[in-house]
N, C-alpha and C positions, 0 to 999 in steps of 0.2 A: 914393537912391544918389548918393552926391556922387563925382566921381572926379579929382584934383589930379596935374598933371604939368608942370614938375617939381618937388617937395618939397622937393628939398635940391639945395646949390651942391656943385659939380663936387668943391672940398676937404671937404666932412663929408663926399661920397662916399667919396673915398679915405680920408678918416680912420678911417671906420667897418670900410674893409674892415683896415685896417691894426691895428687893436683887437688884442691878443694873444688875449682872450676869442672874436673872430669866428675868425681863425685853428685857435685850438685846438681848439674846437666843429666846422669843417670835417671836423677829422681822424676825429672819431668819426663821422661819416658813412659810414666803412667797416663799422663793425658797425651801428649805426642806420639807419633810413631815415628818422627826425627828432630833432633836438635842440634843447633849448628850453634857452636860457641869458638872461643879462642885460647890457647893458652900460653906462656911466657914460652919464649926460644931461647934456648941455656947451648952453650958452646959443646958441650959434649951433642947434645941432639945435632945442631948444625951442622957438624965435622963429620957425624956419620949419615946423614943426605947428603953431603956433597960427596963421601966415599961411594953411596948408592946410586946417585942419580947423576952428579956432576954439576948438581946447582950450590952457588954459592951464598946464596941469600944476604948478599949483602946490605948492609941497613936496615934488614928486617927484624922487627924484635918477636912479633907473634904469629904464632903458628894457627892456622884456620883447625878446626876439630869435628867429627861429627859423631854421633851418639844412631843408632838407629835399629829398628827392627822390621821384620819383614822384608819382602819381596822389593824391587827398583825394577819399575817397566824398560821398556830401553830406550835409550837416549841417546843424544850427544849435549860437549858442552858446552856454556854459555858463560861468559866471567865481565869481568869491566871493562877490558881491550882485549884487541886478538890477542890473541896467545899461542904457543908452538905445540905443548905437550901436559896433560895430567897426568899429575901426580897421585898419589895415595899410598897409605901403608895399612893394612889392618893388623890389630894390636890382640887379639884375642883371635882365641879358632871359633869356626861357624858352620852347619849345616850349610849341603847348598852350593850354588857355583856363583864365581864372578864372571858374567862370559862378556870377553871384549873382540866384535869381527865375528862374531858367532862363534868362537872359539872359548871352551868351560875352564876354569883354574878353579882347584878349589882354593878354597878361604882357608888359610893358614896363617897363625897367631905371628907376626915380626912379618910378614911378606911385603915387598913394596912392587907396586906397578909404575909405569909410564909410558903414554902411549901418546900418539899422537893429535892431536886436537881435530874433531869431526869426525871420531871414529866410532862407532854403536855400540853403546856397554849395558848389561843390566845386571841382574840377579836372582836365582830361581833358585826355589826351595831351601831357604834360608831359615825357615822355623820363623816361632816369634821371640829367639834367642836375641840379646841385644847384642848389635857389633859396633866396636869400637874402631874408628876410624881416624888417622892423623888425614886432613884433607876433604875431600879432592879439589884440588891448589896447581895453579899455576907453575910456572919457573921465577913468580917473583913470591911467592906464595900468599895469592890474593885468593879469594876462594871459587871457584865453577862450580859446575852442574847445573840443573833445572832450572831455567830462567824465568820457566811460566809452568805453573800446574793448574790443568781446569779441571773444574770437579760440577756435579750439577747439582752439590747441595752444600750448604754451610759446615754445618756437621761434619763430613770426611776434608773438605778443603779446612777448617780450623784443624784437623786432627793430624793434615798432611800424609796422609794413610795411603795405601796403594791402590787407591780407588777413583784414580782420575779419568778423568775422558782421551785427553791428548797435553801432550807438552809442546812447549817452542818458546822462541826469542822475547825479546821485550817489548815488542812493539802486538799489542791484543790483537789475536785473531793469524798474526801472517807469524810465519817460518817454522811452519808448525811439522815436527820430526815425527811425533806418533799420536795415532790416534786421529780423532776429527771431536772439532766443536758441533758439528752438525750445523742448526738453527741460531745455537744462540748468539748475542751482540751485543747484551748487556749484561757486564760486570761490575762486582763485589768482590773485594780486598779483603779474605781473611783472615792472612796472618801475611807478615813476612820471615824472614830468618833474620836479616839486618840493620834494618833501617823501620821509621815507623809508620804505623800501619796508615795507608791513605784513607781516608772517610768517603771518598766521591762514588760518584757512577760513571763507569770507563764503557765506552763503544769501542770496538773490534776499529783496528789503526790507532789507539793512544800507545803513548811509547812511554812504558812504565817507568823505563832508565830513569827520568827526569827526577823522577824520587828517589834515586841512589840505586848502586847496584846492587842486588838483593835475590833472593828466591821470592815468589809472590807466586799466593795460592789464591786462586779464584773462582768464585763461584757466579751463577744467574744472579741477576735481579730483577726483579718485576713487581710492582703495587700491587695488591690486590685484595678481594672481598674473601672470608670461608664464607663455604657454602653452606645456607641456611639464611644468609642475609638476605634482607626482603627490600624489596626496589621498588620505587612508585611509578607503576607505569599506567597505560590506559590499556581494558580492557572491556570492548562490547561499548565503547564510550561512556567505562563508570572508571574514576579514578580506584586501582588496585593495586595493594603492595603486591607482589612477586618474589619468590625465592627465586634468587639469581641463575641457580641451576633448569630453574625453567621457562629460564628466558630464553630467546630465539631470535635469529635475525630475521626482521620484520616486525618485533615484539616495537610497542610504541614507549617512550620512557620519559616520566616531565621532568624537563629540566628546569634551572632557575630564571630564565631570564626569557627562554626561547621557546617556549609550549612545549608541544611534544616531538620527539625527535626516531625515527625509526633505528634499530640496532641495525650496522650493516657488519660488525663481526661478535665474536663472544670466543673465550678461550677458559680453557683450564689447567691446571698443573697440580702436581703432588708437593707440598711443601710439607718438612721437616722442622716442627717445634718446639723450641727446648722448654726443657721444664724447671730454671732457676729462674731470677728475679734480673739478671742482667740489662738492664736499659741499651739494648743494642738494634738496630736496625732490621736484621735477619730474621724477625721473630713474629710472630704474632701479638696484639695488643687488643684490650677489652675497655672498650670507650662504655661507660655506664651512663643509666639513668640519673642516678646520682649527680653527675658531675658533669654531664654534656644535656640541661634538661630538657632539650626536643627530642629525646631519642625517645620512645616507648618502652625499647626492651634493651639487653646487652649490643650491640654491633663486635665483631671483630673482624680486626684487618690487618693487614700487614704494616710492618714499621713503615715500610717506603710510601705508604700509601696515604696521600694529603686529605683532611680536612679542610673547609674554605673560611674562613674569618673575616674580619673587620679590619682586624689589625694585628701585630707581632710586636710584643717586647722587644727587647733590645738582647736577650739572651735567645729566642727564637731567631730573632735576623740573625746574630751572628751565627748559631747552630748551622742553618740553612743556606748560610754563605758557605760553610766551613764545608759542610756537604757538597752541593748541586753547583758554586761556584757565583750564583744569581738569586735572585728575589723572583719569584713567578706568580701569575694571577690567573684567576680562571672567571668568568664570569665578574669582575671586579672587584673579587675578593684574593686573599691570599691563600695561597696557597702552605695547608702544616703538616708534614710529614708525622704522622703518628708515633714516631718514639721521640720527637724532639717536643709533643704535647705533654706536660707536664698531666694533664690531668687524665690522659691515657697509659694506663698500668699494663705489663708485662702479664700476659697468658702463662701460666704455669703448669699447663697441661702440654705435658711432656707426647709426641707422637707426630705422625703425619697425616697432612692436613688434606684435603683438597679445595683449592681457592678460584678466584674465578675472577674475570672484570671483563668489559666490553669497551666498543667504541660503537660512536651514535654517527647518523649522517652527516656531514657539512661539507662546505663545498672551499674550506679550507684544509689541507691534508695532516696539516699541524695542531689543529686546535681540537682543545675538548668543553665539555659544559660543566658546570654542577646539576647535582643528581641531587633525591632524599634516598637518604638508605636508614630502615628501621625508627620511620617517623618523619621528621621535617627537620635533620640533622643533613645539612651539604657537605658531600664528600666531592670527589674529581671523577668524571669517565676518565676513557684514555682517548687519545685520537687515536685518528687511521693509520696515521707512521708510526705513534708508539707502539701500535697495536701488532701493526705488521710489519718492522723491522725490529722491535727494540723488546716484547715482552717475554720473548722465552715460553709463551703459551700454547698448548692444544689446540686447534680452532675445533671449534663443535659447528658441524654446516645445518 
């Protein structure tokens, strides 16, 4: 652990904070709780890192930067190749300790650290003061840290907030330093720091590197019904809608093509819905009367959650390419993810949710049927492996 104080003359201070780049990054600290920018590398800064640290960054023109508040769980780091030692400088004094090896420094305005790569650092009791950070960078000055953040809702992974479950490497689900994913195995991309943001659904073993090196926060993902939805199942041998929440395995459910089919699982989860008009995946959607005319009442579902169709425009195919990667059918219909349905609008009731979806019998482990949910509108079950490896759900027995 080497630790150099002070780094930089009193003008690259001001210089730095004075950057329209530093500035402007501040501001988004109202929605973020970190922002990772770049800013120009001037020979005066470069000549006193190399007097600090002994790197000579040659050929480098920009310097990685970070903006942040709050608490840093502990970690090690993660960059684009191995690498020997992290860097950092903080530029402003801060509540709070930097503790690297379990050992506390406080935060002091010009300090620079380096240590060595693989080593356990975080941050505690920091306020929600903002720190300004040159780094944490490499010895070619590429940028490290958190290679993965999972989070179990949208909301704090877009916010990158200290509210994660566990971190680790790039590849989903393994090399994981803190925390635990527990259950889940399907992932949603909610921001990155560098590169842009991927649209798919990632299972535990994708190796996110392939989209660049980056930070990448993520959350669950899983389709699904809010509760109140009413499902046409059989009961006493009279065809009856059902509120999903009182379904049961064993409940009987018609599907489209195959009579009636017995549930052999059913889950639920708490989902977080926002409340602007954003056409995004993560959300909840209000499929109307109006506009889908077999429905009898409102339906809401989740964006990931397919309606079955005829057919797909030519801006739906590609949506749903760009998404899932494939074209998929359920019953011989296609398969339409509800935020790439133009005629399904964005829930604007801000809150959290509880949502629900099942899987029916079959003696395939992979497949599902069409259902009517709120009339003689077809939506997707799930099957038995999405159900039980891939949805991130409660099981209700």
């Amino acid at each position: 652990m080497n630790i150099s104080n002070p780094v930089f003359s009193n003008a690259d201070i001001s210089y730095i904070f004075s950057l329209p780049e530093v500035l402007e990054s501040k501001h988004l600290l109202y929605i973020h709780n970190k922002i990772d920018f770049k800013i120009p590398l001037t020979e005066s800064i470069r000549s006193s890192l190399q007097d600090a640290f002994g790197i000579e960054l040659a050929g480098v023109s920009n310097l990685p930067m970070r903006w942040i508040k709050g608490d840093t769980l502990e970690h090690n780091d993660f960059g684009i190749s191995s690498f020997n030692k992290t860097y950092l400088v903080y530029l402003n004094d801060s509540s709070g300790n930097f503790i690297v090896d379990s050992t506390p420094y406080p935060i002091i305005e010009n300090t620079g650290y380096s240590f060595n790569e693989g080593l356990l650092h975080s941050t505690e009791n920091t306020g929600v003061l903002p720190r300004l950070l040159l780094g944490p960078m490499d010895e070619n000055a590429n940028p490290v840290g958190i290679a993965v953040a999972y989070y179990t809702n949208y909301a704090d992974a877009f916010a990158s907030n200290g509210n994660y479950i566990a971190t680790g490497g790039y590849v989903i689900g393994s090399e994981i330093n803190y925390g635990s994913i527990g259950n889940y195995s399907m992932w949603r991309v909610a921001k990155t720091s560098n590169v842009s943001v991927p649209t798919g659904t990632y299972t535990n073993g994708f190796d996110l590197s392939t989209f660049g090196y980056s930070n990448y926060f993520l959350y669950p993902s899983s389709p699904c019904f809010l509760e109140g939805t009413k499902i046409l199942c059989k009961i006493d041998n009279v065809d009856t809608y059902v509120p999903i929440e009182k379904i049961t395995p064993e409940t009987l459910v018609k599907t489209s093509r195959d009579g009636y089919k017995k549930v052999v699982m059913i889950g639920k989860k708490d989902f977080i819905n926002r409340g602007d008009d954003e056409r995004v995946e993560n959300r909840i959607y209000k499929c109307s009367p109006e506009k889908y005319h077999n429905l009898t009442e409102d339906l809401y579902i989740t964006g990931s959650h397919s309606i079955l169709v005829d057919s797909l425009t030519e801006t739906q195919r590609k949506n749903t390419m760009d998404n899932l990667g494939d074209i998929f059918i359920t019953d011989r219909k296609y398969r339409l993810m509800a935020y790439i349905d133009e005629r399904a609008e964005p829930w604007k009731t801000e809150g959290t949710y509880t949502v629900w979806h099942f899987a029916l019998e079959n003696t395939d482990y992979y497949m599902n049927y069409g259902v009517y949910a709120n009339g003689t509108l077809l939506v997707e079950s799930c099957s038995k492996r999405y159900m039980k490896e891939l949805s991130n759900l409660t099981y209700i027995e």
